[in-house]
C-alpha positions in Angstrom: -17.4 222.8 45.1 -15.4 219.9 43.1 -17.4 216.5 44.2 -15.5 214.2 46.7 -12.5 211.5 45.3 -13.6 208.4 45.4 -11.1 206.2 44.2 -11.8 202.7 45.4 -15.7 203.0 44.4 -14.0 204.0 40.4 -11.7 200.7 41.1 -14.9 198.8 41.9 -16.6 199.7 39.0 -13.4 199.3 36.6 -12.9 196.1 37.8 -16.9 195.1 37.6 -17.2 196.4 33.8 -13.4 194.8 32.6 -14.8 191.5 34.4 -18.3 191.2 33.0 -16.3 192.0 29.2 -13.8 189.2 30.2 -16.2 186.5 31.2 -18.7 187.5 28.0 -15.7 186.6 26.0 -14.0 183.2 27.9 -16.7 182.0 30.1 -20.0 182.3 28.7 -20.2 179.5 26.4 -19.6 177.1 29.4 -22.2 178.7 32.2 -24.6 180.2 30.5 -25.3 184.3 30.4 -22.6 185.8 33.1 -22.1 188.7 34.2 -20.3 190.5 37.4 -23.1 192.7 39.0 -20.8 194.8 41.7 -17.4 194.3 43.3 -16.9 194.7 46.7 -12.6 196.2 47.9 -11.3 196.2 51.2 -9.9 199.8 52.3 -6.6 198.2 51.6 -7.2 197.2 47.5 -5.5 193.7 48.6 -8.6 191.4 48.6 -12.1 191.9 45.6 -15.1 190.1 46.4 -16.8 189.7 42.9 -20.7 189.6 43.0 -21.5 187.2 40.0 -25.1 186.5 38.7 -25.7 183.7 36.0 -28.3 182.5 33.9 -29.7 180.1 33.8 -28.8 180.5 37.5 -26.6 177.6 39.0 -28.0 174.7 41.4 -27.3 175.9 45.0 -25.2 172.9 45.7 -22.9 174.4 42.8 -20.3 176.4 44.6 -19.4 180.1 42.6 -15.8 179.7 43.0 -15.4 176.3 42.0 -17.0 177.3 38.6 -14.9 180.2 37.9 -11.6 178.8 39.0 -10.4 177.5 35.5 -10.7 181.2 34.5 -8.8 183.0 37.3 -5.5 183.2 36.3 -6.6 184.0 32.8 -8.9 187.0 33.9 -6.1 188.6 36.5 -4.3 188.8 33.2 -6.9 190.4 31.6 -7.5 193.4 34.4 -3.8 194.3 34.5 -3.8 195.1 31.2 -7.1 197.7 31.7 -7.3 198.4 35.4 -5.2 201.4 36.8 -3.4 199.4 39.5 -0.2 198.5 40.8 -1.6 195.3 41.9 -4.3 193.3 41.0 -6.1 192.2 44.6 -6.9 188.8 45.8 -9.9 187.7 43.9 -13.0 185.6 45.3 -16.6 185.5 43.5 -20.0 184.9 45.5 -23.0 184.7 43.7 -25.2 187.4 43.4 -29.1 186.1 44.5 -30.9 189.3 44.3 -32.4 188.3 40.4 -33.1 185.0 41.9 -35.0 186.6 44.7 -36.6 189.3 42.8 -38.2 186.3 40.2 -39.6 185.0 43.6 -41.4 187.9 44.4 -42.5 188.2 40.8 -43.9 185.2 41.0 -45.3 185.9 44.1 -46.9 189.2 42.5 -48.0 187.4 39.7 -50.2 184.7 41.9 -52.3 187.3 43.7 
């Protein structure tokens, strides 16, 4: 039995590996080591939420989107070029806080 099409969970990864590539390249000497973790489409491919985990992470007051905007247009450009799709969605980053979490419970671990 051929396995089930899955087209928009092949997008999400294309669009997660071509991001973390971009940002190694244009954004990592300003933040620190970045990377995109997963991406997130609506049924609809019109709108990407792009889970983003830094280190050294980012103060909380620091807002995700405000740190990546210089590099927006830039890294649209990039993922037409490599990802299969008529158009590139609407893109918006949140920051991924399961590393930050999982060091708190490491931590935790580590006191017992």
């Amino acid at each position: 039995m051929p396995k089930p099409y899955n087209r928009i969970k092949r997008i999400e990864e294309e669009l997660a590996h071509n991001t973390t590539s971009f940002l190694h390249k244009e954004a990592s000497e300003d933040i620190g080591l970045i990377n995109c973790t997963h991406v997130k489409l609506t049924p609809d491919l019109s709108s990407a939420l792009l889970y983003i985990s830094v280190y050294p992470p980012v103060k909380k007051n620091v807002a995700i989107n405000d740190l990546l905007a210089p590099y927006l247009y830039d890294l649209k450009r990039f993922l037409v070029e490599r990802v299969p799709m008529r158009k590139i969605p609407k893109i918006s980053f949140a920051l991924d806080e399961g590393e930050a979490e999982a060091e708190k419970i490491n931590k935790i671990i580590d006191s017992l």
